[in-house]
C-alpha positions in Angstrom: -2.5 26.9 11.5 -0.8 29.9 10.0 0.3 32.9 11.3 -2.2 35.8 9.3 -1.1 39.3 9.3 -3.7 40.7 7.7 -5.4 42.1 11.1 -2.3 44.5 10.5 -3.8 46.2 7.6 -7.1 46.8 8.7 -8.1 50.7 9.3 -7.9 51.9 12.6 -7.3 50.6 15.8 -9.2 47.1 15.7 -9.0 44.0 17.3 -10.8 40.3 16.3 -11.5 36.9 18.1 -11.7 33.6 16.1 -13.2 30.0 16.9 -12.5 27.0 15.1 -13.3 23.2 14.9 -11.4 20.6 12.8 -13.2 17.3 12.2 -11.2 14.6 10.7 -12.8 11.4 9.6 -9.0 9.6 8.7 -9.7 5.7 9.0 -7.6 2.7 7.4 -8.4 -1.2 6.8 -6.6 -2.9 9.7 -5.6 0.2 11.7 -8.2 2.7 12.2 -11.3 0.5 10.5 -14.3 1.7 12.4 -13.7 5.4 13.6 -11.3 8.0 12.4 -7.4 7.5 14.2 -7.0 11.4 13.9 -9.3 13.4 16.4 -11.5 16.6 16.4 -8.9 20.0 17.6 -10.6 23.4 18.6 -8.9 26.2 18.6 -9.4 29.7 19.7 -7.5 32.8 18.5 -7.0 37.1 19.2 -5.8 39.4 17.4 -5.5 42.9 18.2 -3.5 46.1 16.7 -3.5 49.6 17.4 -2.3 52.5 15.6 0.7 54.3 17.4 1.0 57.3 14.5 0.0 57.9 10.8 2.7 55.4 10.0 3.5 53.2 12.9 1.5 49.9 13.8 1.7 47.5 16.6 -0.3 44.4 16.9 -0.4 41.1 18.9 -1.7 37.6 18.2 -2.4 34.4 19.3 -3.1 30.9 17.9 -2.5 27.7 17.8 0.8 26.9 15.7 0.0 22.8 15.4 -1.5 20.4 17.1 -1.2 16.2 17.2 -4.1 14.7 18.5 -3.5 10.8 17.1 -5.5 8.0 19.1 -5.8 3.9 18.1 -7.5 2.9 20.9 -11.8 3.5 19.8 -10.8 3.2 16.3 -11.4 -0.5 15.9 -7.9 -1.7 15.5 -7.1 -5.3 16.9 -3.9 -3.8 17.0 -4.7 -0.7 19.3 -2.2 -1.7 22.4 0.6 -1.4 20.3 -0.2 1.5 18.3 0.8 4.9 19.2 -1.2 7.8 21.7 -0.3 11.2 21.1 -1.6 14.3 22.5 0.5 17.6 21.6 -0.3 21.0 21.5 1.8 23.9 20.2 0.5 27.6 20.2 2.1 30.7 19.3 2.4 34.6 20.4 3.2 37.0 17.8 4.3 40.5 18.6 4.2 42.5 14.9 5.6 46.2 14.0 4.1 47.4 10.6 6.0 50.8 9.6 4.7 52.4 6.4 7.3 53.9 4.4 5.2 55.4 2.2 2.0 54.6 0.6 2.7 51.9 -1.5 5.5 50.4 0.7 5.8 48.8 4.5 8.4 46.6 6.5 7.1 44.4 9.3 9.1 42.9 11.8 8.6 41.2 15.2 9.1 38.0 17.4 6.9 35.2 17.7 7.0 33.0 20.7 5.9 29.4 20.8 4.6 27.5 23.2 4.6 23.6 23.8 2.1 22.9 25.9 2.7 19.6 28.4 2.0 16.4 26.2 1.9 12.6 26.9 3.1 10.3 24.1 2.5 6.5 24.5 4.7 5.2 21.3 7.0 2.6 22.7 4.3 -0.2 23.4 5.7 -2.3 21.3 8.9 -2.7 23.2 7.2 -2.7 26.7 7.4 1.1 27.6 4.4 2.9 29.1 3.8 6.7 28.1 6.3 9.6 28.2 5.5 12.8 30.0 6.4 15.3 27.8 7.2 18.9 30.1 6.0 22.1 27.9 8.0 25.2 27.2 8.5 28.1 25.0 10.9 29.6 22.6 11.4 32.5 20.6 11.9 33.2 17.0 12.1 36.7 14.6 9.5 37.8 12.2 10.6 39.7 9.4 8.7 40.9 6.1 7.6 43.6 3.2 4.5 44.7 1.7 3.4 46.5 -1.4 0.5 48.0 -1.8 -1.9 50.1 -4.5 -4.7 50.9 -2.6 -6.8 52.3 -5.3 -7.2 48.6 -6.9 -6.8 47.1 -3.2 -4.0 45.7 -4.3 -1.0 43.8 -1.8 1.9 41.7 -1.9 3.3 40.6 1.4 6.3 38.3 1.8 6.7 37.1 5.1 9.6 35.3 6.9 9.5 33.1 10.3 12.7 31.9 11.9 12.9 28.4 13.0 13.0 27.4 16.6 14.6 24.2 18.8 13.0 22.9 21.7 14.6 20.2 24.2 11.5 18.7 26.1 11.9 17.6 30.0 10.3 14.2 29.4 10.2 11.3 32.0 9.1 7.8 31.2 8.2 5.1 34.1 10.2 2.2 32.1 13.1 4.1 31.1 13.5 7.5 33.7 14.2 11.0 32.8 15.6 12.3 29.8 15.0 15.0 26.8 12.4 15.5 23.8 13.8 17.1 21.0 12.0 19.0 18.4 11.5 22.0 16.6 9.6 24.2 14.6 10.6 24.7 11.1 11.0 28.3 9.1 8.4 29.4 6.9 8.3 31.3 3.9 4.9 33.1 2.7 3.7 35.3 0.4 0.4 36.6 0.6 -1.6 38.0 -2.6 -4.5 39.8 -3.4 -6.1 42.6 -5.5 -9.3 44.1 -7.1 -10.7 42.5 -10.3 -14.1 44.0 -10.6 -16.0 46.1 -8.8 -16.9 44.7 -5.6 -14.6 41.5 -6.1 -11.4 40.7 -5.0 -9.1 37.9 -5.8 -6.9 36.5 -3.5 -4.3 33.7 -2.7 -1.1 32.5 -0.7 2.2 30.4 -1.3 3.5 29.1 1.7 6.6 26.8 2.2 7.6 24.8 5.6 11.3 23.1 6.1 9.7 20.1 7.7 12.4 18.0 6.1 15.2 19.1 8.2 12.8 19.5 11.5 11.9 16.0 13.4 10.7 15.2 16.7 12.5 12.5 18.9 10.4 11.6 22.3 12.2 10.1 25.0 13.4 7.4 25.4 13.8 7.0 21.5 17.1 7.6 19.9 16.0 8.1 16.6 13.5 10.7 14.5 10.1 9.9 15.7 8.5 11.6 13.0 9.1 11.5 9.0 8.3 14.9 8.4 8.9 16.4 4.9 8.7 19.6 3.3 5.4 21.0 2.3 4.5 24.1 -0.1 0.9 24.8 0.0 -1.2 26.5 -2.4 -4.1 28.8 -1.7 -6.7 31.0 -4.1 -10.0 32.5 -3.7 -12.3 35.2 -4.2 -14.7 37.4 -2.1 -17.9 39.0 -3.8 -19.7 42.0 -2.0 -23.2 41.4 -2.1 -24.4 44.9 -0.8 -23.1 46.9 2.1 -23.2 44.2 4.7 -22.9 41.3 2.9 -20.0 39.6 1.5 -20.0 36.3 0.0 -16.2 34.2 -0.1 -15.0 31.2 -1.9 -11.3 29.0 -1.9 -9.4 26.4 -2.5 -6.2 25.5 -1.3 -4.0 22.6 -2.1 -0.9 20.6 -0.3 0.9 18.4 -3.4 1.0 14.6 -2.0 4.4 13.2 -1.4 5.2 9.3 -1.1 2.0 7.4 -0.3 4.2 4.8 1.5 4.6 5.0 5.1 5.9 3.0 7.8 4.8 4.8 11.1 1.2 4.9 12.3 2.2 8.6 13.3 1.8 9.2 9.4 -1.5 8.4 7.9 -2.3 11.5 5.4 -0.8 12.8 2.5 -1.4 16.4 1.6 -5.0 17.7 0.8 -7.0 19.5 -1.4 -9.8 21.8 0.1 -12.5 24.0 -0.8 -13.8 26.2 1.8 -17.1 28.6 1.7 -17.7 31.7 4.0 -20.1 34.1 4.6 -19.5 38.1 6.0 -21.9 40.5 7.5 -21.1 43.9 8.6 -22.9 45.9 10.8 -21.1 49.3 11.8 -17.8 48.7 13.0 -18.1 45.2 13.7 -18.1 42.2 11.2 -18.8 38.5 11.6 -17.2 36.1 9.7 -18.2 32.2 9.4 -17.2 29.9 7.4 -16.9 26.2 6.3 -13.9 23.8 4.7 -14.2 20.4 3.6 -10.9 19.0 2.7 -9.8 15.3 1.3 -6.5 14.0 2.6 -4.6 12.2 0.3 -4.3 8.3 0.4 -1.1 6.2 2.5 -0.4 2.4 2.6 1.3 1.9 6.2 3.2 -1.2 6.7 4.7 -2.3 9.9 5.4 -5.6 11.4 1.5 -5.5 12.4 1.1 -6.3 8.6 -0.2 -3.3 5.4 -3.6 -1.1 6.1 -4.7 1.1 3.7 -5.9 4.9 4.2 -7.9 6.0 2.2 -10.7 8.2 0.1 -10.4 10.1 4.5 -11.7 13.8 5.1 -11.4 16.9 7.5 -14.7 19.2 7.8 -14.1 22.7 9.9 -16.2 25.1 10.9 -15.3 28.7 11.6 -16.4 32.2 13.1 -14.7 35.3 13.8 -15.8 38.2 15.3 -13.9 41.6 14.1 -14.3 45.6 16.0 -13.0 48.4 14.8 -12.4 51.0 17.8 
């Protein structure tokens, strides 16, 4: 998930709280032939922000930054025992500063700290080793970024910067000791669009980019990249429609261009996505309710390893949203 900023622009002193549900249905002839490999994540986020002057805003949030929920074992595979467990967690706490230097024109800045939560990894089955015990812990990276606005045509650009961060993981495996997990978050690079087309309409959309490439994990007691990460850009566009003074109707689409289909590590079994997503928004006072639904298809990977070729393919993800915004 993405860090959003946009709880930063709202008017007032407000604050929201977000639920989430992500279903993937990811199967593949020999590996994951019955039931999907890749399993359903909830997620919960808050987001508050308060006006300190005219000017001056601070705000906080929380969500989760990524997740790895990856489990053979009740997907049918005859080769289950040797394929890979993984259960990882990362969220993230964003502190933001939003100065207005004039109407048209803010800076933001802040830190964001994340959070790897403890994690178990069984990945080493095939050379006899039971599952790591990957120890959680948190670093810190900056937040830096600049808006421009038109209000009259509720018009914004945002570009928005996050540093990287490095994490070395107490791990400790029964087979092979004690050692480190190394990992990292990479930076990200987005910009954020939107404006006024018609009365009542708005158009909006996002470009974000992700170093992946240059950011792998390596679980103890592996010597080597874990992961085959790669760089992603995704694409985002849609529209919002108010219906009458409490009801607002939004569409999108977003996009994640496909790299190789080939893989060979069971820890890779999508390649990017295309997704349409429909939501729904009543307001009532100063409170407004948000819900909303995506259906995304995952793009299609032949993974061969010494267990022989499986095929993934035609796979989904379905989500299910709701978010609850005050204005105080």
């Amino acid at each position: 998930n993405s860090l959003s900023t946009s709880f930063m622009y709202e008017k007032g002193n407000y604050a929201e709280l977000g639920m989430s549900s992500r279903s993937p249905d990811v199967k593949g002839t020999a590996y994951a032939p019955t039931s999907s490999a890749l399993k359903k994540q909830d997620y919960v986020s808050l987001a508050i922000k308060t006006d300190v002057s005219s000017d001056l805003s601070v705000g906080l949030t929380s969500y989760n930054q990524g997740a790895v929920q990856l489990d053979y074992s009740s997907a049918g595979s005859p080769f289950a025992v040797a394929l890979p467990v993984v259960d990882l967690d990362i969220n993230a706490l964003a502190v933001l500063v939003k100065y207005s230097l004039s109407d048209n024109v803010s800076i933001l800045g802040g830190a964001k700290q994340s959070q790897v939560q403890d994690a178990s990894a069984n990945i080493f089955q095939s050379v006899g080793l039971p599952a790591s015990s990957i120890s959680g812990t948190s670093e810190t990276s900056f937040l830096i970024g600049a808006s421009y606005a038109i209000p009259k045509i509720a018009l914004r650009a945002e570009l928005i910067y996050e540093g990287d961060v490095d994490f070395s993981l107490d791990t400790s495996n029964v087979g092979a000791g004690s050692g480190k997990t190394s990992g990292s978050v990479p930076d990200y690079m987005t910009l954020n669009l939107q404006s006024g087309i018609a009365e009542d309409t708005l158009l909006f959309g996002s470009i974000r980019k992700a170093d992946w490439s240059n950011h792998q994990l390596t679980v103890f007691p592996g010597t080597s990249a874990t992961s085959s990460f790669t760089d992603t850009t995704t694409y985002s566009l849609g529209i919002g429609r108010k219906i009458n003074d409490a009801v607002s109707l939004i569409a999108n689409y977003s996009t994640e261009p496909a790299g190789s289909s080939d893989s060979t590590t069971p820890l890779t079994i999508t390649n990017g996505y295309d997704a349409i997503g429909l939501a729904v928004r009543y307001s009532s006072g100063n409170a407004t309710v948000t819900a909303g639904y995506s259906y995304a298809k995952v793009g299609d990977i032949t993974l061969t390893t010494a267990a022989g070729v499986g095929e993934f393919t035609n796979n989904t993800v379905t989500g299910f949203g709701i978010k609850i915004g005050y204005n105080f």
